[in-house]
C-alpha positions in Angstrom: -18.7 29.8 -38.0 -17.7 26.5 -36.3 -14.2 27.1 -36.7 -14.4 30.4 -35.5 -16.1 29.1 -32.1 -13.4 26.7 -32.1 -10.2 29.6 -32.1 -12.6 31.7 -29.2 -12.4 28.2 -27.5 -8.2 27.9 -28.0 -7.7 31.7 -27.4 -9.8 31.9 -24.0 -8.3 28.3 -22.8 -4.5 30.0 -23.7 -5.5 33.6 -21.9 -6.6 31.4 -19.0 -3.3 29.4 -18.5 -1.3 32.5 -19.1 -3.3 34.0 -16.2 -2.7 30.8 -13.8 0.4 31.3 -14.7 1.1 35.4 -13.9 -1.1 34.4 -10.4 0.6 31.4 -8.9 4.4 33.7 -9.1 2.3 36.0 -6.4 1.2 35.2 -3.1 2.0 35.2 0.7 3.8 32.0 1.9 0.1 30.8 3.6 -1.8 32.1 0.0 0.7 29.7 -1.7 0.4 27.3 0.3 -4.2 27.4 0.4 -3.6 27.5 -3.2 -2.2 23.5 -3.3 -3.9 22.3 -1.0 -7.1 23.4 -2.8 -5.6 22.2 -6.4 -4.3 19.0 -4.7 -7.9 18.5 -3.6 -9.8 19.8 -6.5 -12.8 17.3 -7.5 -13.1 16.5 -11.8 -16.8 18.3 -13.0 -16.3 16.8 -16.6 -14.9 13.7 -18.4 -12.7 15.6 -19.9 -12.5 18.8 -17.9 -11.4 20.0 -14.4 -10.0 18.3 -12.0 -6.4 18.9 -10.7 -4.1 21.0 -12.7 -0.6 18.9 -12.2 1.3 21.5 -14.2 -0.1 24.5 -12.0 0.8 22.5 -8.9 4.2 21.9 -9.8 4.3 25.0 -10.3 3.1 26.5 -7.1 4.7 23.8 -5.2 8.1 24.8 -6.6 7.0 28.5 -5.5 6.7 28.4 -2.0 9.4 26.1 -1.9 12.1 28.3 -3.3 10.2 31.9 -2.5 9.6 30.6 1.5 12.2 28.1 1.8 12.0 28.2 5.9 8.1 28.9 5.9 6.3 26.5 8.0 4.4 25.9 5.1 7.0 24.7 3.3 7.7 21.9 5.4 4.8 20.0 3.9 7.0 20.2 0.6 7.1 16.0 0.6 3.9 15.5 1.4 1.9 17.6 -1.2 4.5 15.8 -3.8 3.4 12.6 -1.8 -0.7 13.4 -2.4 -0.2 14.3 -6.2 1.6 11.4 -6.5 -1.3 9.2 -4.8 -3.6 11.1 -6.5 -2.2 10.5 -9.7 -2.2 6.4 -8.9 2.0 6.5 -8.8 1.7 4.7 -5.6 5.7 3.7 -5.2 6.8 7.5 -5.8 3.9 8.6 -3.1 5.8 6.2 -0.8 9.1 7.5 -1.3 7.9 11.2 -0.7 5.9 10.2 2.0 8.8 8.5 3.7 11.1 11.4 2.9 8.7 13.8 5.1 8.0 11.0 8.0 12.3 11.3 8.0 12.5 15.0 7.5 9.6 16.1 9.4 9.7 14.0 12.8 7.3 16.5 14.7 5.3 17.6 12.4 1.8 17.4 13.3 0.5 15.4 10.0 3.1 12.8 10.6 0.5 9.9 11.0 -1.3 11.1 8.0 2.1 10.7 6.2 2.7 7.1 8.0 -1.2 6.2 6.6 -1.0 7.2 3.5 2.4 4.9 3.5 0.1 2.4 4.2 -2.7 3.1 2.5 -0.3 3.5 -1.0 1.1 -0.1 -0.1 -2.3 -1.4 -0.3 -3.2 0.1 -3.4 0.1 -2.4 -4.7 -1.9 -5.7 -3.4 -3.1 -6.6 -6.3 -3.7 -10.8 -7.3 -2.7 -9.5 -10.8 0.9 -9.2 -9.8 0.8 -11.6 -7.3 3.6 -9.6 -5.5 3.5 -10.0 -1.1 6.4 -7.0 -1.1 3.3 -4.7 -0.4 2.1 -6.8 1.5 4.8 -7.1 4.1 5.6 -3.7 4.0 2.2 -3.2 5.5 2.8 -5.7 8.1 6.3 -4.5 8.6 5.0 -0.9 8.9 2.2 -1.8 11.1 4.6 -3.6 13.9 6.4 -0.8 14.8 3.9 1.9 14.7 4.8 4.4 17.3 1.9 4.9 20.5 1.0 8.0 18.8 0.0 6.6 15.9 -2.3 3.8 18.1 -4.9 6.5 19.4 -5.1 8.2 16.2 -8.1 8.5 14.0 -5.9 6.5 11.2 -6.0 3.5 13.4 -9.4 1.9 12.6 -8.5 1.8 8.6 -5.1 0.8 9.0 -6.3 -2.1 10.9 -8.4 -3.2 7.8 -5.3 -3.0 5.5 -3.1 -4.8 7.9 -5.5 -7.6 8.0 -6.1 -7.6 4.3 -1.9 -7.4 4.0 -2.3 -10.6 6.6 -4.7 -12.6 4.5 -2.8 -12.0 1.1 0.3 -13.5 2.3 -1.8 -16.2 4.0 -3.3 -17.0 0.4 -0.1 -16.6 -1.9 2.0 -18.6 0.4 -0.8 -21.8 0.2 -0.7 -21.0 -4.0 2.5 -20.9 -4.2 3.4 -24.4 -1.8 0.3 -26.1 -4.3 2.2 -25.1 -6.8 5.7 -26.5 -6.1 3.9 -29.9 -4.4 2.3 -30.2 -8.3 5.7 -30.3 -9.1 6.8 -32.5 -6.6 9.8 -30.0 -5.2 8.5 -30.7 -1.9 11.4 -28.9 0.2 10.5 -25.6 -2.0 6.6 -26.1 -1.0 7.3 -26.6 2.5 9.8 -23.2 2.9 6.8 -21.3 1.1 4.8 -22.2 4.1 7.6 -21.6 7.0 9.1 -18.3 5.8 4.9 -16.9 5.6 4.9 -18.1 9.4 7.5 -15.6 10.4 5.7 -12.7 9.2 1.7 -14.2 10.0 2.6 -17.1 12.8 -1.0 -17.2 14.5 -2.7 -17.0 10.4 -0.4 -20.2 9.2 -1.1 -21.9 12.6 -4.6 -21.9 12.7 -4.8 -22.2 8.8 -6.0 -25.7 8.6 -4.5 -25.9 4.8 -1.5 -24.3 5.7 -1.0 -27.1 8.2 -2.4 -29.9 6.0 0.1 -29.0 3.1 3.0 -28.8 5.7 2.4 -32.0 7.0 2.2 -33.4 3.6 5.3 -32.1 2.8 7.3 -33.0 5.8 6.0 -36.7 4.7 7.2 -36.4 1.6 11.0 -35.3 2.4 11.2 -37.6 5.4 9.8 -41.2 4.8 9.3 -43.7 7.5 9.7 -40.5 10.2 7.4 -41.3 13.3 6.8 -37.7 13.7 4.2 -37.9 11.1 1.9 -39.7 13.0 2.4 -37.5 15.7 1.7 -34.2 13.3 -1.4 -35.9 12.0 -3.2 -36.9 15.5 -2.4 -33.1 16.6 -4.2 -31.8 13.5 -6.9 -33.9 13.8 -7.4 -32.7 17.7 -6.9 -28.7 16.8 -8.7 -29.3 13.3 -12.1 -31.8 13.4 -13.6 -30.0 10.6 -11.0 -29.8 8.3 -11.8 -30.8 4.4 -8.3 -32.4 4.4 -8.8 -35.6 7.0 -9.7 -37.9 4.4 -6.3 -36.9 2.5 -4.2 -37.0 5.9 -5.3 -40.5 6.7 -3.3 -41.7 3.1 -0.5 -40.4 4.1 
């Protein structure tokens, strides 16, 4: 009897499929088109069960892309492939389909949905695990030369927050990294970490009273006897009163 439920469950799952499969070859150009938007968006209802059907989608997708190839539908092409593939945590493919349908699709009205989601992928690659700042100042890179159209849009309040997350993850690996080449006494290397992060977050590394403190440190490491030092040290004690690094700055 239990195997017997078992084949009704196999034989109804396979009549099922083959059905998807004899409905997704029919459909008007707009039908084809509802139909991935609603699989793209389709919540999971089990562990196991639900949830987006990537197989159908490819399938439909590949439908109304060579049934309608100059449907206004199909001009979306990129950007359902960019969803699936944010959807499916594939981050770096979403942002090369996204960026294909920013290129291809310069008026199109979802355009700053495509240029968030660029964003919003890039942030999903922050990650302290890999310890990478590419993402990172793609976001920032991305984020300067955001057109005006993109500035009054609805996207704007979220892409802020990832910007300055993007901002404070460079400002952090940049004062890791220069720790870690000063432990090693490569003091050159430390102080580069800390000057090429001020071309890409000049007012964070500025007013970063460690930043500055482990700059200083290393500028009196690679030139002994310089007068400047003193110089750099009275200015951080003016813009810095608080800082926890004084005590270290007055050995120096």
């Amino acid at each position: 009897m239990h195997s017997r439920l078992i084949l009704s469950g196999f034989l109804v799952f396979f009549l099922i499929s083959c059905t998807s499969k004899i409905i997704i070859l029919k459909g008007t150009d707009k039908e084809l088109y509802d139909s991935v938007i609603a699989e793209i968006h389709k919540k999971r209802k089990f562990i196991i069960l639900g949830g987006t059907d990537y197989g159908k989608l490819e399938h439909l997708m590949t439908t109304l892309q060579i049934r309608y190839p100059y449907s206004e539908y199909t001009r979306e092409i990129y950007l359902f492939r960019g969803d699936v593939a944010y959807k499916r945590k594939r981050y770096r493919f979403a942002i090369d389909q996204y960026n294909e349908f920013v290129k291809n699709q310069v008026n199109h009205p979802k355009i700053n949905y495509a240029r968030f989601k660029i964003l919003s992928s890039y942030s999903k690659l922050i990650t302290n695990k890999d310890k990478d700042i590419g993402p990172s100042l793609g976001v920032i890179e991305i984020y300067n030369s955001l057109p005006d159209s993109y500035l009054d849009s609805e996207f704007m309040k979220n892409t802020n927050r990832i910007y300055n997350s993007a901002r404070k993850f460079v400002l952090k690996r940049a004062i890791y990294i220069s720790r870690f080449y000063i432990k090693k006494k490569e003091f050159g290397a430390a102080y580069s970490r800390i000057e090429n992060a001020n071309i890409f977050i000049p007012d964070l590394i500025q007013n970063s009273y460690e930043a500055q403190y482990l700059k200083i440190l290393c500028i009196s490491k690679m030139e002994d006897g310089d007068s400047s030092i003193e110089n750099l040290i009275n200015a951080y004690q003016i813009k810095f009163p608080d800082s926890p690094f004084l005590d270290d700055l007055s050995k120096i």
